[in-house]
C-alpha atoms as a printed R data frame, in Angstrom:
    type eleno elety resid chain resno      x       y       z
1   ATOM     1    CA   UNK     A     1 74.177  -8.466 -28.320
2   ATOM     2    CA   UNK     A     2 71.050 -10.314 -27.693
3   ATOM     3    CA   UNK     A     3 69.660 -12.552 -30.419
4   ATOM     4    CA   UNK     A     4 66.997 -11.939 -32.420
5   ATOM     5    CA   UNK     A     5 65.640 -15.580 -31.209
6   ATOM     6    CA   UNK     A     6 65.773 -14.771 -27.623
7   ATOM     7    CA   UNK     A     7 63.638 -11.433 -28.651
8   ATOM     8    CA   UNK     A     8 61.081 -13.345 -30.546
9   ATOM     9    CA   UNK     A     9 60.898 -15.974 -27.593
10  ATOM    10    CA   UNK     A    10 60.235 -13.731 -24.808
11  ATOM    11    CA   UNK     A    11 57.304 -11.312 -27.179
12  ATOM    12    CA   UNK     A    12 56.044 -14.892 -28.345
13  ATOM    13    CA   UNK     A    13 55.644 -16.005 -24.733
14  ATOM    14    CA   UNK     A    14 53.931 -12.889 -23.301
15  ATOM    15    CA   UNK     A    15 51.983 -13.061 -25.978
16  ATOM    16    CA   UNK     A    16 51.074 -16.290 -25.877
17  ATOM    17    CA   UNK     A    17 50.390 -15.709 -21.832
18  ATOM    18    CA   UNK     A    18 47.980 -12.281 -22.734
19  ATOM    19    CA   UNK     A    19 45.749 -14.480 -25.315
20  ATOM    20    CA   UNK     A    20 45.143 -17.352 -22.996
21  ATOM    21    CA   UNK     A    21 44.083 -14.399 -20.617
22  ATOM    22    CA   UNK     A    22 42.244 -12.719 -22.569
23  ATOM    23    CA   UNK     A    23 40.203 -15.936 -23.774
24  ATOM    24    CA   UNK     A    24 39.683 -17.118 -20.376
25  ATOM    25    CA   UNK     A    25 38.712 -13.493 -19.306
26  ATOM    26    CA   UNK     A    26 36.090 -13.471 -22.091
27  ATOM    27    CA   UNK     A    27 34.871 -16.746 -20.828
28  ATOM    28    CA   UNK     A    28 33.810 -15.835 -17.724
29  ATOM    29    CA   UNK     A    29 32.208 -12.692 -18.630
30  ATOM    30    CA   UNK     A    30 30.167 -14.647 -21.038
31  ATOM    31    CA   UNK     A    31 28.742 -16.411 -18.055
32  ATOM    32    CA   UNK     A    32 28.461 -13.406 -16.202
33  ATOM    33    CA   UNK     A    33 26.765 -11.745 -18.649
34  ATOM    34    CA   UNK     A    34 24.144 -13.971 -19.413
35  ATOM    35    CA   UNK     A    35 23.380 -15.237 -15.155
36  ATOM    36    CA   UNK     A    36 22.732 -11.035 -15.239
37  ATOM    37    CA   UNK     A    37 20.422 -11.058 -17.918
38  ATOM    38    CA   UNK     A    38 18.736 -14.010 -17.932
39  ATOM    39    CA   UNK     A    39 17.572 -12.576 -13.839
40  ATOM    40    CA   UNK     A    40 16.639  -9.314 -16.054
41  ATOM    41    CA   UNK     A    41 14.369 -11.455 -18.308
42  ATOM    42    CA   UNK     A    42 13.111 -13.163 -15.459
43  ATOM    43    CA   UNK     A    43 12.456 -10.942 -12.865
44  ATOM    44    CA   UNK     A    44 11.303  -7.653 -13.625
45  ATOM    45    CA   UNK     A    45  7.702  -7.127 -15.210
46  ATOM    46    CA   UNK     A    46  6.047  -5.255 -17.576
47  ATOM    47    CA   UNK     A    47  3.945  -3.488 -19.722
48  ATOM    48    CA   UNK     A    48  3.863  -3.122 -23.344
49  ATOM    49    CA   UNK     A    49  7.344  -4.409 -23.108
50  ATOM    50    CA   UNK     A    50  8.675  -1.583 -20.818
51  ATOM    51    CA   UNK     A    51  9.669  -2.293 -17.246
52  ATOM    52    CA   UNK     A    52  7.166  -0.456 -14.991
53  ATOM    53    CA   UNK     A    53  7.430   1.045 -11.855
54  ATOM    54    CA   UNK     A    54  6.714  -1.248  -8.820
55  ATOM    55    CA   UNK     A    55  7.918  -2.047  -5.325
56  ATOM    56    CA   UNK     A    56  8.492  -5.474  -6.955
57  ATOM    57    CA   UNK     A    57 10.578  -4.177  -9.953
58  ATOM    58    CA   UNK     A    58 12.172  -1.649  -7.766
59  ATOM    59    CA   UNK     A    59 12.939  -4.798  -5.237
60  ATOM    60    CA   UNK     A    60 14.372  -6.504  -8.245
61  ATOM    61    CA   UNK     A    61 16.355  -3.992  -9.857
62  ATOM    62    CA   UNK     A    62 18.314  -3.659  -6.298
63  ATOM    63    CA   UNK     A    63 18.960  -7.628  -6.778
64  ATOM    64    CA   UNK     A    64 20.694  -6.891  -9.866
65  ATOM    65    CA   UNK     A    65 23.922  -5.854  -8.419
66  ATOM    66    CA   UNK     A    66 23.677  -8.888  -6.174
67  ATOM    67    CA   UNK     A    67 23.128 -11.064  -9.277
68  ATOM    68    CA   UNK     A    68 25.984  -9.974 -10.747
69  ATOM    69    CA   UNK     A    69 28.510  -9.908  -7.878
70  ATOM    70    CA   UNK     A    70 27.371 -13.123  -6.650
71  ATOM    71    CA   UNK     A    71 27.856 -14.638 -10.321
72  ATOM    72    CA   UNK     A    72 31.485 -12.704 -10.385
73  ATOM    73    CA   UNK     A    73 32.096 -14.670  -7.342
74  ATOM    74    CA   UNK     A    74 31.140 -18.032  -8.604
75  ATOM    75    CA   UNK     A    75 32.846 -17.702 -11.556
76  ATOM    76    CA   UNK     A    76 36.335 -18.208 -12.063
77  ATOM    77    CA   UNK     A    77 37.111 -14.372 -12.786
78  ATOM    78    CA   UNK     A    78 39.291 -14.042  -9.733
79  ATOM    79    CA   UNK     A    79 41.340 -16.762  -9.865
80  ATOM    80    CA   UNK     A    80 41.995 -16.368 -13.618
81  ATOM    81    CA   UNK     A    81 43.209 -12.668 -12.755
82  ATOM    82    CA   UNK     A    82 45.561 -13.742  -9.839
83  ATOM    83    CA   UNK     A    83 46.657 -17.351 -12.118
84  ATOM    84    CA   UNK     A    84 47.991 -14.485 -14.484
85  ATOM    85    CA   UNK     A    85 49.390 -12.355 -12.264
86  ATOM    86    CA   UNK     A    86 51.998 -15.421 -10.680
87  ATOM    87    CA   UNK     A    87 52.901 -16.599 -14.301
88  ATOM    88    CA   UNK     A    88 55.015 -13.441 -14.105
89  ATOM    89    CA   UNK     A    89 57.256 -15.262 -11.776
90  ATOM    90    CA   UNK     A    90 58.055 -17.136 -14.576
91  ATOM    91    CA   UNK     A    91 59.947 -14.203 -16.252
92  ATOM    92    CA   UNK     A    92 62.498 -14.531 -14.204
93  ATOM    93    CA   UNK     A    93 63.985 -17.363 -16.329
94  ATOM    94    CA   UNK     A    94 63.230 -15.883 -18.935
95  ATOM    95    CA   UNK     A    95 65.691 -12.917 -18.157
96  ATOM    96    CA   UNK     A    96 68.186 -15.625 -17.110
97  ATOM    97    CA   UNK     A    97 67.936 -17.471 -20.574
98  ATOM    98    CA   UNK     A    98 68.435 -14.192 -22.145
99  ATOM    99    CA   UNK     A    99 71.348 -12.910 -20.374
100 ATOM   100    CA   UNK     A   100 74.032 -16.089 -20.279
101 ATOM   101    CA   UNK     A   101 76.893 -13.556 -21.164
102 ATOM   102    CA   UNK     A   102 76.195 -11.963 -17.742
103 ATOM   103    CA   UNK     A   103 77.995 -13.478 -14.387
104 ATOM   104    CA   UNK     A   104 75.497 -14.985 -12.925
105 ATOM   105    CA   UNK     A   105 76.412 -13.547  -9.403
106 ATOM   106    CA   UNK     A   106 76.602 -10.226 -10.870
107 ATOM   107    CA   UNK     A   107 72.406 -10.909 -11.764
108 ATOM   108    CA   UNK     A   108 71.201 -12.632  -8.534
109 ATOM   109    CA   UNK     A   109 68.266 -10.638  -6.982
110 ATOM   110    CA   UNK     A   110 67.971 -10.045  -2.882
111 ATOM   111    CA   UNK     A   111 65.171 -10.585  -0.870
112 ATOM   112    CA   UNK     A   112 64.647  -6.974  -1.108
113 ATOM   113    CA   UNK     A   113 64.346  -7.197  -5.072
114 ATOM   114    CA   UNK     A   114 62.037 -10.067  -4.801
115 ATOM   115    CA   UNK     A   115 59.917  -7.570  -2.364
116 ATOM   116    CA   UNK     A   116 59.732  -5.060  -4.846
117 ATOM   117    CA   UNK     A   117 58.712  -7.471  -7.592
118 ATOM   118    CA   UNK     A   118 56.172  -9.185  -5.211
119 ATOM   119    CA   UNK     A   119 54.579  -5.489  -4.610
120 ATOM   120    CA   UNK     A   120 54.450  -4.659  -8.214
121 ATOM   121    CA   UNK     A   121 52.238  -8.137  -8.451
122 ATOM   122    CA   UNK     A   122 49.982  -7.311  -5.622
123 ATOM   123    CA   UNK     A   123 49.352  -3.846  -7.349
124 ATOM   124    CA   UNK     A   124 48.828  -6.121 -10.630
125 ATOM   125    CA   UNK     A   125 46.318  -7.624  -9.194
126 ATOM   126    CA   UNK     A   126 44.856  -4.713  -8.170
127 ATOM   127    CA   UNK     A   127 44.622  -2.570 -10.774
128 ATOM   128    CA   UNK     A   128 42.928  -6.075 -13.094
129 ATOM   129    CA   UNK     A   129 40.592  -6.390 -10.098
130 ATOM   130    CA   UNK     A   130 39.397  -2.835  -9.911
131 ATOM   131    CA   UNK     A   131 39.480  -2.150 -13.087
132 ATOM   132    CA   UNK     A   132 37.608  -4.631 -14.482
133 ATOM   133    CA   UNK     A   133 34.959  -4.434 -11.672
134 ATOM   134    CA   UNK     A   134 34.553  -1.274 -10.494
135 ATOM   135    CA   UNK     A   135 33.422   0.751 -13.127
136 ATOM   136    CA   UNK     A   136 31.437  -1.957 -14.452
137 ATOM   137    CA   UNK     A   137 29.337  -1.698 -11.137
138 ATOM   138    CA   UNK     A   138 28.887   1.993 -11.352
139 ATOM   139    CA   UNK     A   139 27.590   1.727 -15.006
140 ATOM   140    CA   UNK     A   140 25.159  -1.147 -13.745
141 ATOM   141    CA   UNK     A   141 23.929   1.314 -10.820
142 ATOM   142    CA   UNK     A   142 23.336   3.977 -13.215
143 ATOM   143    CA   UNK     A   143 21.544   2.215 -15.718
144 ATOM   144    CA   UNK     A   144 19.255   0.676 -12.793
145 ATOM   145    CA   UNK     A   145 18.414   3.563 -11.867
146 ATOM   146    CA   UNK     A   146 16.941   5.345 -14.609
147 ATOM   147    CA   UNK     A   147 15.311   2.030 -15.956
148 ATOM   148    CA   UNK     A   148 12.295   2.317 -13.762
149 ATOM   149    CA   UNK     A   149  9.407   3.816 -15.346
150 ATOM   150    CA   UNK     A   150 10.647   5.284 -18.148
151 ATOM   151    CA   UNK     A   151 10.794   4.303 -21.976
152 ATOM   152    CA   UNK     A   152 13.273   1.494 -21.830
153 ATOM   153    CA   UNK     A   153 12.577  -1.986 -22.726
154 ATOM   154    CA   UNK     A   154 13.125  -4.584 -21.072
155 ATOM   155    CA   UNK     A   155 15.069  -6.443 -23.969
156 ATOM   156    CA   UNK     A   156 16.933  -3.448 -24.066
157 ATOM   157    CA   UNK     A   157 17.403  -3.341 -20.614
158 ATOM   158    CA   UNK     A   158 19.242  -6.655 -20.635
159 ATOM   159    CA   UNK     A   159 21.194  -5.777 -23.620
160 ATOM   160    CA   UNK     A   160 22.525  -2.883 -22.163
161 ATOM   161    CA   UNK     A   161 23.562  -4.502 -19.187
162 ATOM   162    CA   UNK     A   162 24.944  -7.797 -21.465
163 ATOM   163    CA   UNK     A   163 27.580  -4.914 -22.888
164 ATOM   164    CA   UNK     A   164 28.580  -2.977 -19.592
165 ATOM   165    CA   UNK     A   165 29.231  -6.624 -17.994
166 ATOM   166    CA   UNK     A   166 31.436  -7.330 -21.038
167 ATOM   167    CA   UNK     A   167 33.476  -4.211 -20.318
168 ATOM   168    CA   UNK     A   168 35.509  -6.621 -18.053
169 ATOM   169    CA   UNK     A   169 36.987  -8.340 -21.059
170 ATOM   170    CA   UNK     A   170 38.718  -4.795 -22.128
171 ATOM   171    CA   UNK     A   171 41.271  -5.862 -18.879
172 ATOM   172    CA   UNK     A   172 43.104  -7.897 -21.522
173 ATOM   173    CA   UNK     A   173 45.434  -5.079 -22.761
174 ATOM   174    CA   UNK     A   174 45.987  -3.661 -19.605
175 ATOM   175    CA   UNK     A   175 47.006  -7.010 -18.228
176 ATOM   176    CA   UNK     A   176 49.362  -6.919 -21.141
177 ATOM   177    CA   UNK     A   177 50.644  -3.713 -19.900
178 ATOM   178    CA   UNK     A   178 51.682  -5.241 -16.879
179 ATOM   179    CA   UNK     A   179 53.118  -8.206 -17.981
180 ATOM   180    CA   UNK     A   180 55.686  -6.388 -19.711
181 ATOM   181    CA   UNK     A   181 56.231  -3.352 -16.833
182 ATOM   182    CA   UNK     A   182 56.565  -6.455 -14.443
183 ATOM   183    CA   UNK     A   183 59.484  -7.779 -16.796
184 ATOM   184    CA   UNK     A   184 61.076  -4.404 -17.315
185 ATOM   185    CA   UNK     A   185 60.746  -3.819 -13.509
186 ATOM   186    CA   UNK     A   186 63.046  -7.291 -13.143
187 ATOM   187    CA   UNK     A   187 65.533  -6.518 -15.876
188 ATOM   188    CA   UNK     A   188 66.236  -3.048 -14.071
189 ATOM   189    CA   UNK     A   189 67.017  -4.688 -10.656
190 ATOM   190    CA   UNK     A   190 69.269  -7.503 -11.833
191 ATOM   191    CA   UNK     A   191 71.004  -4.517 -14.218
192 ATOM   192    CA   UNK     A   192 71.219  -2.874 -10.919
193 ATOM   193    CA   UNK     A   193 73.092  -5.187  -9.157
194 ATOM   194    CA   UNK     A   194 75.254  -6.048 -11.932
195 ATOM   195    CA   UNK     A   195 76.444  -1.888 -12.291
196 ATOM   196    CA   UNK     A   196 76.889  -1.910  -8.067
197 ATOM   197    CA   UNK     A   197 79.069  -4.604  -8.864
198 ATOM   198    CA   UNK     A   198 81.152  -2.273 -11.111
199 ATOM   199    CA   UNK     A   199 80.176  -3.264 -14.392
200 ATOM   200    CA   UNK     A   200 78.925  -0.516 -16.321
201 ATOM   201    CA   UNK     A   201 75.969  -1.483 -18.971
202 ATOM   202    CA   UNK     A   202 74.892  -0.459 -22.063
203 ATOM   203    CA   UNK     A   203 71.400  -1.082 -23.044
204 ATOM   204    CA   UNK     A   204 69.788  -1.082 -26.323
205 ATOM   205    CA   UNK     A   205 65.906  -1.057 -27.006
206 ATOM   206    CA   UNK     A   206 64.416  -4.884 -28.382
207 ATOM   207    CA   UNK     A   207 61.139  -6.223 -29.092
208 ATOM   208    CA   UNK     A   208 58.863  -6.482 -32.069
209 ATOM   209    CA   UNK     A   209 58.325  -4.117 -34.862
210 ATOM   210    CA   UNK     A   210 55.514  -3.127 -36.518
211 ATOM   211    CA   UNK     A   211 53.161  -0.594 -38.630
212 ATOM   212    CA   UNK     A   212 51.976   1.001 -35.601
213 ATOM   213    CA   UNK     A   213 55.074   0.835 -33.645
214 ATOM   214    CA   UNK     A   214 55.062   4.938 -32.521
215 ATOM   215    CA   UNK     A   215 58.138   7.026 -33.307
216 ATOM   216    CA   UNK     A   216 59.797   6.947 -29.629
217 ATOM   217    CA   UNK     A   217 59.827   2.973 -30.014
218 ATOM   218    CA   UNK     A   218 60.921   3.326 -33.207
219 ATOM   219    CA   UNK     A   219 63.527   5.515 -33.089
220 ATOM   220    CA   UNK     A   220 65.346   3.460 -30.221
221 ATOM   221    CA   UNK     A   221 64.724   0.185 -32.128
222 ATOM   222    CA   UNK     A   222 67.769   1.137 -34.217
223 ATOM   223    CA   UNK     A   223 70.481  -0.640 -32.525
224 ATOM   224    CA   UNK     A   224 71.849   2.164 -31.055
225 ATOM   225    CA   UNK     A   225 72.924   1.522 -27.535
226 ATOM   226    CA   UNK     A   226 72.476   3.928 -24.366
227 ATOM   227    CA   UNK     A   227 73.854   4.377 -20.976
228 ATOM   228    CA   UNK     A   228 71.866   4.388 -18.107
229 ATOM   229    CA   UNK     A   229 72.194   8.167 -17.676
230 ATOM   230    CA   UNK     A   230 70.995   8.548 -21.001
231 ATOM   231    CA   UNK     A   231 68.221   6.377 -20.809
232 ATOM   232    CA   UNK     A   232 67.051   8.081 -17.906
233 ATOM   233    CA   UNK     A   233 66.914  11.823 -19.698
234 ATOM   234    CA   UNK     A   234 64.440   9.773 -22.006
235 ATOM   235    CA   UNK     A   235 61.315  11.664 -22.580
236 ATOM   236    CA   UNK     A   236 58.433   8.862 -23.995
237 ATOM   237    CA   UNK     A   237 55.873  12.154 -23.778
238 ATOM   238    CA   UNK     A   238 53.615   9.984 -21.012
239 ATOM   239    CA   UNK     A   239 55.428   8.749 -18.371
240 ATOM   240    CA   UNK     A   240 58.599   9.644 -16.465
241 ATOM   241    CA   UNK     A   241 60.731   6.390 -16.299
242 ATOM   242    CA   UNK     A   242 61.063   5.055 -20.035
243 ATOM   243    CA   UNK     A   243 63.092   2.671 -18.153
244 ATOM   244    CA   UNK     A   244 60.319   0.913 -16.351
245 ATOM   245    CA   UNK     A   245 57.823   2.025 -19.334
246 ATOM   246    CA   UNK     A   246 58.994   1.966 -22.510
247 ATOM   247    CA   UNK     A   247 57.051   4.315 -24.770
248 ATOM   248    CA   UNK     A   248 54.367   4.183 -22.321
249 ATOM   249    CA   UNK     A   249 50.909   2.550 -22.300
250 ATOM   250    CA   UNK     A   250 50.381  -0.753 -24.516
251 ATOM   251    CA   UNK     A   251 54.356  -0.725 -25.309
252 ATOM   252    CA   UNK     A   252 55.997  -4.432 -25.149
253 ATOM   253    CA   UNK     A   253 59.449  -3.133 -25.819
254 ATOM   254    CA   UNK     A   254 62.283  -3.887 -22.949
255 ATOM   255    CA   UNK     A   255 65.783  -3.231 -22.603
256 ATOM   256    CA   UNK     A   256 68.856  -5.343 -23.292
257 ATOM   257    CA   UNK     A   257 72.039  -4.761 -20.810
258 ATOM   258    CA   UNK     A   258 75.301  -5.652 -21.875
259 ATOM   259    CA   UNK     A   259 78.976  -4.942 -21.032
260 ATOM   260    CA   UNK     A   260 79.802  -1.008 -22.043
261 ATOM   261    CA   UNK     A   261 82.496  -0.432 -24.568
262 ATOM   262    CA   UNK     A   262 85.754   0.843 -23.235
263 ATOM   263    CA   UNK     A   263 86.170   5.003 -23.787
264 ATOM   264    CA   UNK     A   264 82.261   5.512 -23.256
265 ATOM   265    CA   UNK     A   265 81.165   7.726 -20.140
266 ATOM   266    CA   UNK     A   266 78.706   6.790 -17.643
């Protein structure tokens, strides 16, 4: 059975890995942020404190979305997203540590595995990326264009855009989120080469517990130990592979293989 020390070590380092993203995340968007507004302030005139029509303003307010991609660029946004993204290599000895009651030659992953894991980063990457940026440059484009000629202030202007850019900083859970899929993704392909091997597994359910732990989690965090099979018929009421997902979004639970009893089924 896996420690309660090994448990605490792996949540401890994820989430020790999510907060140093997350700070770093907010850092850049602070800079962001204010390069964006402080063109606002800048560049756009007006009148009584609301920004007026003009072929200037208009000429401006197209710069915006410059401002802030070029300033996206600059920043260190990017790399901070793909920096995260290859710490989850590190995982990989993490699952090792964890699992010294295993054969090791039973656990070793192919080039094939290491493919699959390698996708699931690119898509990582991805999804932070997009995420992060995409929406917050639709918002922007709306706002733009309505803030032409009508009622808006231009300090209101700017703050409005100061909290769309800082939408970026909500990536922080969902790069949590993939943190832990991209662990539970490796502990299901070395557990998969360990039962082609002829070893059949039982898993049990670890990770932290808390007041809002939901009821699947919860439920499963009782020691009780499943088969594959039976993991599989799992229903977490969001997604189809409780495997891979746990009790869905924003769950950092994973599961624990270890030898099957004698006498249990497969």
């Amino acid at each position: 059975m896996i420690s309660q020390e090994k448990v605490d070590a792996h949540v401890n380092r994820v989430e020790r890995l999510t907060l140093s993203f997350e700070t770093q995340v907010s850092r850049e968007v602070d800079r962001v942020a204010a390069d964006v507004s402080e063109y606002v302030l800048k560049t756009l005139s007006v009148h009584r404190g609301v920004v007026v029509w003009s072929p200037e303003n208009a000429q401006g307010v197209l710069a915006i979305e410059d401002v802030f991609q070029e300033s996206l660029d600059v920043s260190d946004y990017y790399p901070t997203v793909l920096a995260f993204v290859e710490s989850f290599a590190d995982q990989v000895s993490d699952f090792d540590s964890m699992h010294e009651g295993t054969p090791p030659s039973s656990c070793v992953l192919t080039s094939g595995d290491r493919g699959v894991l390698s996708s699931q980063a690119s898509v990582a990457v991805a999804i932070l990326e997009g995420h992060s940026t995409q929406g917050v440059l639709n918002e922007l484009r709306q706002l733009l264009a309505r803030s032409l000629g009508s009622v808006l202030r231009l300090s209101e202007l700017a703050q409005e855009i100061n909290a769309i850019v800082r939408k970026m900083s909500h990536v922080g859970p969902i790069g949590k989120d993939q943190a832990n899929l991209w662990h539970r993704l490796l502990c299901s392909l070395a557990y998969r080469r360990v039962e082609e091997q002829g070893t059949k597994l039982a898993y049990t359910y670890a990770g932290p517990r808390t007041n809002s732990t939901r009821g699947f989690c919860s439920r499963l965090l009782s020691g009780n130990s499943l088969t594959l099979g039976e993991v599989a018929a799992l229903d977490n009421g969001q997604t189809q592979d409780a495997f891979l997902n746990g009790g869905g979004f924003g769950c950092s639970h994973f599961w624990f293989g270890e030898a099957l009893e004698v006498g249990r089924a497969s």
